[in-house]
N, C-alpha and C positions, 0 to 999 in steps of 0.2 A: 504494500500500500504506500503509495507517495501524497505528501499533502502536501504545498506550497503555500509558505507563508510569506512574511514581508523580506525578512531577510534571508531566512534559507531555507531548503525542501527539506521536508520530514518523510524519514522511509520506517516503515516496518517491514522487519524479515526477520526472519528465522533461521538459527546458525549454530556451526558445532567452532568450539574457541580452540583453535591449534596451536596460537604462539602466542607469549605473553612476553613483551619489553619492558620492562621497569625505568619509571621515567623518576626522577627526585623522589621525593619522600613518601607519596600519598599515589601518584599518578601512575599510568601504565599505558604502552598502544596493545592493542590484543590482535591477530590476525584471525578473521571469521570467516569459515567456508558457509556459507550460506545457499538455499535453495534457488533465488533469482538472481544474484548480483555476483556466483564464485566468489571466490580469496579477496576478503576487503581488509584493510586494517581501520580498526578503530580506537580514537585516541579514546581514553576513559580515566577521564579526572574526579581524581580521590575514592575511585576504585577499590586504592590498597587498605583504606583504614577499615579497620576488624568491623564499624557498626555501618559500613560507608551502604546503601540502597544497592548501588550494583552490583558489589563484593560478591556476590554468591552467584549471577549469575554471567560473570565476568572473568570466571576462575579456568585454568586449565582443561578443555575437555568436560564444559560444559553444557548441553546443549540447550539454546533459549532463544527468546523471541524478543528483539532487540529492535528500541526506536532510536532512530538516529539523524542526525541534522548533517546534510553534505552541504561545505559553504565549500567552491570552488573545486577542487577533485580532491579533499578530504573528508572525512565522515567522523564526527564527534558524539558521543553515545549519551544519550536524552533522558532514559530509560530503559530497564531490560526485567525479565521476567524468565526466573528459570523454569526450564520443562522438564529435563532429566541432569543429574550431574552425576557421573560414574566414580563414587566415592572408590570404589572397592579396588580400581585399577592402582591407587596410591598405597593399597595394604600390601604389593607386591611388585616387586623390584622387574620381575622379567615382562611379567604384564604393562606396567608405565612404559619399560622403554620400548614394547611393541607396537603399542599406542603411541608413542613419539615415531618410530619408523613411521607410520603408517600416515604421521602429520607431516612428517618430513617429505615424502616422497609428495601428497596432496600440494601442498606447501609451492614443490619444484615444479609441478608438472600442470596445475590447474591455471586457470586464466580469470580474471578479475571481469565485471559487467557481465556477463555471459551467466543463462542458467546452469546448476552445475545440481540438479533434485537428486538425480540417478549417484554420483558420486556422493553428495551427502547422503543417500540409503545406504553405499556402501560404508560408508564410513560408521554410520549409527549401526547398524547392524554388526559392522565388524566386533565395536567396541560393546555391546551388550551382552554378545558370544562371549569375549575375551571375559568383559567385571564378572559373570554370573560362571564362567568356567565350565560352559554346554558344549564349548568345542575345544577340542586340543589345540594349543598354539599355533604349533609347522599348518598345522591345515586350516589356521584363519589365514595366514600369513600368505597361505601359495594362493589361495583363494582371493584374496585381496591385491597382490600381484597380479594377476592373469586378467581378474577383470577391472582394476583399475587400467591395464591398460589400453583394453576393450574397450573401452568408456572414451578414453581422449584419443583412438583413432589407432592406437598398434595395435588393434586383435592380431594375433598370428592365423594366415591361414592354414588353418588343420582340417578342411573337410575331405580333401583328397589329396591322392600324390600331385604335386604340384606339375611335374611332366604328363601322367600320364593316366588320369585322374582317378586310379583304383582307391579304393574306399575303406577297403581291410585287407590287410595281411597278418601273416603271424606277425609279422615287425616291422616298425616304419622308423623313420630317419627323421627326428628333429633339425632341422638346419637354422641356429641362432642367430645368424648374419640376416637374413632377411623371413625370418619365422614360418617359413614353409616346411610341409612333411615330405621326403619322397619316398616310394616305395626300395625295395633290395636290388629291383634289373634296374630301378632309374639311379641308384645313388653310386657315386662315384669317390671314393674317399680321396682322391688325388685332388678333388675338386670343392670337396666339403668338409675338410676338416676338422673344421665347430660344428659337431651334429652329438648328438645325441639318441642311441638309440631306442625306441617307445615299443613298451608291450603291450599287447590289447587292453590289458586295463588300466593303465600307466595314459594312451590315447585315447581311450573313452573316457578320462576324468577331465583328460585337459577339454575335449569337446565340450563335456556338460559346463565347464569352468564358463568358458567362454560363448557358448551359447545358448544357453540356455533363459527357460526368465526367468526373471530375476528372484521371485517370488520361491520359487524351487531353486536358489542356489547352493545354499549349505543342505541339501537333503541326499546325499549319497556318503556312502564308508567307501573307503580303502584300505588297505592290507599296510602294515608300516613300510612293508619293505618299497613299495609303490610311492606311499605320504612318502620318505628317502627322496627317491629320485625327483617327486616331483618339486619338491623345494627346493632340488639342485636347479633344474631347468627352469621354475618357474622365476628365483632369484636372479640366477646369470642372462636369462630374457630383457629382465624389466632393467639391471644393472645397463646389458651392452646398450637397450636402444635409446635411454635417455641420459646415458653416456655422463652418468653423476657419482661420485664419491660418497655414501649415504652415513653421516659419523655414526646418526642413531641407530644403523643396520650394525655397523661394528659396536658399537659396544652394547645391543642387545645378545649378540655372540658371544659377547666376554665374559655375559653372566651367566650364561643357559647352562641349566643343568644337565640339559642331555643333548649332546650332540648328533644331528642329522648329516 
């Protein structure tokens, strides 16, 4: 909702809070993935003080319904009102920094003015799996990889061999340089690589990943040894194409207890 007054337009939207800046003593800018307007920062004065009105719904990985006033191409925070705040992600070290991966990559890769509904679902949805601990980590994680990048235009295509366009085999060829599968007579290793080879269930998960709707996306298992490989492929995917250094991917590594 936008309302124009005398001096500056009033938006309300709804938003999940990714990054928080500490400004002097009392103040903060917050970066808000939002359902209509993507990645905005919002400055939010006296935020920080413990009784301050928008303290709560201004905090880390909060999700809320934020009025705010744009004077020239800034956005200063009016009012907000919290909807969900995922306390439980801060009772747990590897769950926060999965939640920061997962802000960080949004963060890198999202675009500002642009609706971005489909990405904030994923996002709400990632981090309610993660607070309530309904899905095992590696498997929010590949899961959130594959179709976030589905969402801003890299879906890899995996419907058929990319030569020749067979559909199944016992085993296909992941090719991470431009995210195509080819079948055993098209692939050529002299020529590929960076491939990865996928077993029938290892390729039916990444399909359901990425094509699926969305509404049924967390609703299939896999085998560990499968959840393994896929968080190999699904991180070195989303690492090569938007070609970033991700710190909070490294040091949710450094704490995990169980290595994939």
């Amino acid at each position: 909702m936008r309302l124009k007054g005398n001096k500056a337009m009033l938006i309300t939207t709804r938003g999940i809070v990714l990054r928080e800046k500490l400004v002097g003593e009392n103040d903060k800018f917050i970066d808000v993935l939002t359902n209509d307007l993507g990645v905005i920062e919002i400055s939010a004065k006296g935020a920080r003080k413990i009784n301050a009105k928008n303290s709560p719904a201004s905090q880390l990985f909060a999700y809320s319904k934020f009025c705010v006033q744009k004077r020239g191409e800034r956005y200063y925070l009016n009012s907000s009102e919290p909807i969900h705040i995922f306390y439980d992600l801060r009772l747990d070290m590897e769950k926060l920094a999965l939640a920061s991966y997962f802000a960080e990559i949004i963060l890198f890769s999202a675009t500002s003015e642009e609706p971005s509904q489909e990405i904030l679902r994923l996002m709400l949805n990632s981090l309610e799996f993660l607070s309530s601990g309904k899905r095992n980590k590696e498997f929010l994680k590949s899961v959130f990889e594959l179709r976030l990048l589905s969402e801003i235009g890299l879906m890899p295509d995996i419907v058929g061999c990319a030569e020749c366009g067979a559909y199944l085999s016992d085993k296909m060829y992941f090719i991470f340089e431009n995210g195509i599968i080819l079948c055993p007579t098209c692939y050529d290793l002299n020529l590929h690589a960076e491939a990865a080879q996928l077993s029938l269930p290892l390729l039916h998960a990444i399909r359901y990943i990425v094509l699926t709707e969305f509404e049924k996306l967390w609703n299939f298992k896999i085998s560990d040894e499968v959840q393994k490989k896929l968080n190999y492929i699904a991180e070195k995917y989303l690492v090569l194409h938007l070609d970033k250094h991700f710190k909070t991917l490294e040091f949710y590594k450094s704490i995990c207890s169980k290595e994939f």
